[in-house]
N, C-alpha and C positions, 0 to 999 in steps of 0.2 A: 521155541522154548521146549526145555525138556524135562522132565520129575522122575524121578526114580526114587521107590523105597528099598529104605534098608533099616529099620524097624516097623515093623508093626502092633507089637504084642503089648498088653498094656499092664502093669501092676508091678511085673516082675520077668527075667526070662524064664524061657520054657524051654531048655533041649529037651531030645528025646526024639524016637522015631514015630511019636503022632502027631508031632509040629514041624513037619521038612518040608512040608507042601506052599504052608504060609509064612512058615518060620516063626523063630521064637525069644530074636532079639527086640528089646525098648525103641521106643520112640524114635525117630532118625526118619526125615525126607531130605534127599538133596533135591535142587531144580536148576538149570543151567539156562541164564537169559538169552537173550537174541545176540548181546553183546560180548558174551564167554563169562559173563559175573555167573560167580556159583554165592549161591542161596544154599544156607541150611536149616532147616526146622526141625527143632531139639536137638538133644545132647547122649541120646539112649545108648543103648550099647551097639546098637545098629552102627554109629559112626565110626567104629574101631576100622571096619572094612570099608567105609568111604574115605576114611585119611588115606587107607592105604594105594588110594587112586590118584585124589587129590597133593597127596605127597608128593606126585612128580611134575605139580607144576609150583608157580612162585607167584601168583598173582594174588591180590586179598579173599580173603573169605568174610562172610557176614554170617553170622548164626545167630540167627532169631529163635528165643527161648518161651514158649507158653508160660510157662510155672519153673519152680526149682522140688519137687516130688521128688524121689529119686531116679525112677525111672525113664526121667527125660535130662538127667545131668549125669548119671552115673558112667558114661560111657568117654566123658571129655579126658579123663587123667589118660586113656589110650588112641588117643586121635594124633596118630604122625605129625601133622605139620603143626603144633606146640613144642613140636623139640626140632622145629628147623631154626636156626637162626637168621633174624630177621622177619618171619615171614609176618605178615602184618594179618591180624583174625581179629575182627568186629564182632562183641558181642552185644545182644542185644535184649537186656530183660525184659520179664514179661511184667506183667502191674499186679504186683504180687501184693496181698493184704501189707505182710510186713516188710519196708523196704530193703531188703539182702540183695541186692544188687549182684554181688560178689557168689554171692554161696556157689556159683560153680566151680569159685577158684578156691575157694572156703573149704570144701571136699577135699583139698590136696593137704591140707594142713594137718598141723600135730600128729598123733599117732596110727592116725588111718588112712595113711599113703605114703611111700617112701621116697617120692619126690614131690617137694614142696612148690606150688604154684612160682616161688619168687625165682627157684631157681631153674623156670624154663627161657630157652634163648628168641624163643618168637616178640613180638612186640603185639603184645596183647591189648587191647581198649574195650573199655566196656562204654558204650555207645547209650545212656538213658536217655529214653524219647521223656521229654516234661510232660507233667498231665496238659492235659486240655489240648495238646496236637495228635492227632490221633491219622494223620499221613507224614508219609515224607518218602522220598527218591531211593533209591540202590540202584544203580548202571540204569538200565533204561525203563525201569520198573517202578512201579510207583506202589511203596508198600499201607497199607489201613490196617490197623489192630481196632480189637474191640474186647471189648470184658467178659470172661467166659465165667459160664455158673459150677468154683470149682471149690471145696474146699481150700483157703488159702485163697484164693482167686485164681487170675491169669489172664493170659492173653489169647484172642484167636485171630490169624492174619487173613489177609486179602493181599495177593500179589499180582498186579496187572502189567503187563507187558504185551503192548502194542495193542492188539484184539484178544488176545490172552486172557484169560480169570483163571488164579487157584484160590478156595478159599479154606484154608488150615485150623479147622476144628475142633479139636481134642482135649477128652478130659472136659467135658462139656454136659452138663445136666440140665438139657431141656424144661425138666417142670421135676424143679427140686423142691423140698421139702420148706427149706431157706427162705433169706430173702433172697431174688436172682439180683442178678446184678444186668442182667440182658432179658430181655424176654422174644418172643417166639418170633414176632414179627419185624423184630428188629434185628434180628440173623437175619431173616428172609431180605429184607433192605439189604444186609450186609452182603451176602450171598448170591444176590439175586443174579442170573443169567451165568453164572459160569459154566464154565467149561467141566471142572469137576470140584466138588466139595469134598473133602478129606473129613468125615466126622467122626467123633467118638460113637459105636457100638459095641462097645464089652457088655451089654446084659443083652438079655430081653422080657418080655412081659412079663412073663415067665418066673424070671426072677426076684419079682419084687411080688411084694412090698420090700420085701427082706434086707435090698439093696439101695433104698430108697435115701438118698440122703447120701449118700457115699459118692458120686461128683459125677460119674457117668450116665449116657441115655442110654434108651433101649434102642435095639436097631429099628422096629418098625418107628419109634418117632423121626429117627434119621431121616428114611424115607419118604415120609408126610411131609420132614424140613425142604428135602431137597426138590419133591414134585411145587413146594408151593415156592420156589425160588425158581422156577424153569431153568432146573440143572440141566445141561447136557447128560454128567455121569456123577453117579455118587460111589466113592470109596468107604464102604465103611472100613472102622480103623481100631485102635487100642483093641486087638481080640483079648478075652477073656482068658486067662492064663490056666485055666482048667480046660479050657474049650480047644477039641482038639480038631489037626485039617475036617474028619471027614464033620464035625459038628460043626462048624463054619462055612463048609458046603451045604449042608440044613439051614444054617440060617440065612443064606442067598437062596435057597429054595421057597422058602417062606416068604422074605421080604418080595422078590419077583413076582409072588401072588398080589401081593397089596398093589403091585405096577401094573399086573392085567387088569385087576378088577378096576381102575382107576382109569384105565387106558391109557396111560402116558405111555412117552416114549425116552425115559429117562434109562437110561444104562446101569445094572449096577452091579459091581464087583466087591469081593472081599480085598483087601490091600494085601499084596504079598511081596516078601522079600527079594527085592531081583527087579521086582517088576517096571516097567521102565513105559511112562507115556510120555508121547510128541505133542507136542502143539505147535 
């Protein structure tokens, strides 16, 4: 199995020459099964450059969506294989407060986009998982959502594939202001033993209170999530759209502190654009 980002940035993009290192497109993981199924997680502007890979094959796609925010849909009206014909794309929403199902094809409509959803030639389904099933199958993979603490709500997945774990956490607030909809130990359940956890870190301590309430964790909670799940590796994810490469290298400086003094041996990286892991 294989993952590869191609967003990571969270709120909004960022070009500019202080975001090359981690880049500075939206939300966007692809992951490639044992069996050739491609998995994709969001919809950000990061998938512009994964169509343009995926474009030259014919085989189905599944894209599983957390929420519909902008940032994690904004990127679908330029994803190549929607204007292949025939080609078959699984979508799949997240459990959103208000049921929009649609709003990713919703975006193409009326006067803010000059091609309208109806008239692309792929064969589009939107795949809604019913409440209270909270697994089900893609190729050899066995996918689990769980309810993320986000304004609006959402989804966070578990994709397992043979001995494989990823678990896809974003847009996720720890110990929000709210009522959660999840709480701490029940990620930890969700999460437990993988391979690597993909979580939301756009703040940090730092920045709150200020930010409190707004749907994201700090990175040092990430970290605490991921030691108490016996991750292998933690990805933190959604960077903060002000925060630039060499400040995202501070914040794996700091979080890595919280690893020694703890003594784990848990891995942790910033998610960056390109960046491509095996399992």
């Amino acid at each position: 199995m294989q993952l590869t980002f191609y967003g990571v940035r969270g709120s909004i993009p960022t070009p500019g020459a202080d975001f090359v290192r981690y880049g500075g497109n939206t939300a966007c993981v692809h992951i490639s099964l044992t069996d050739g199924t491609d998995i994709i997680l969001d919809a950000g502007t990061g998938i512009r450059l994964l169509g343009n890979q995926l474009v030259k094959k014919t085989s189905p796609i599944h894209l599983l969506l957390t929420h519909n925010h902008w940032d994690h849909i904004q990127g679908f009206p330029f994803f190549a294989p929607i204007y292949q014909k025939d080609r078959e794309i699984i979508i799949y929403p997240g459990q959103t407060a208000l049921p929009e199902h649609d709003q990713i094809l919703q975006q193409m409509q009326g006067s803010v986009f000059p091609v309208p959803a109806k008239a692309l030639t792929s064969d589009i389904s939107l795949h809604v998982v019913p409440d209270g099933q909270d697994s089900w199958k893609i190729g050899n993979a066995t996918i689990r959502r769980l309810p993320m603490n986000h304004p609006g709500k959402g989804s966070a997945y578990c994709i397992n594939d043979g001995n494989c774990k990823i678990a896809y956490i974003t847009d996720n607030e720890l110990y929000p202001p709210y009522k959660k909809e999840t709480d701490f130990m029940t990620f930890v359940d969700f999460a437990r033993d993988a391979d690597v956890i993909i979580h939301d870190a756009q703040y940090m301590v730092a920045d709150m209170p200020a930010k409190s309430g707004w749907g994201h964790s700090v990175a040092e909670e990430a970290v605490k999530l991921a030691m108490a799940c016996n991750a292998k590796c933690l990805a933190l994810y959604s960077h903060d759209p002000e925060r630039t490469d060499d400040d995202i290298d501070a914040v794996v400086e700091h979080c890595n502190q919280f690893i020694q003094v703890a003594e784990s041996s848990l891995t942790l990286i910033a998610a960056a654009e390109g960046q491509t892991l095996q399992f």
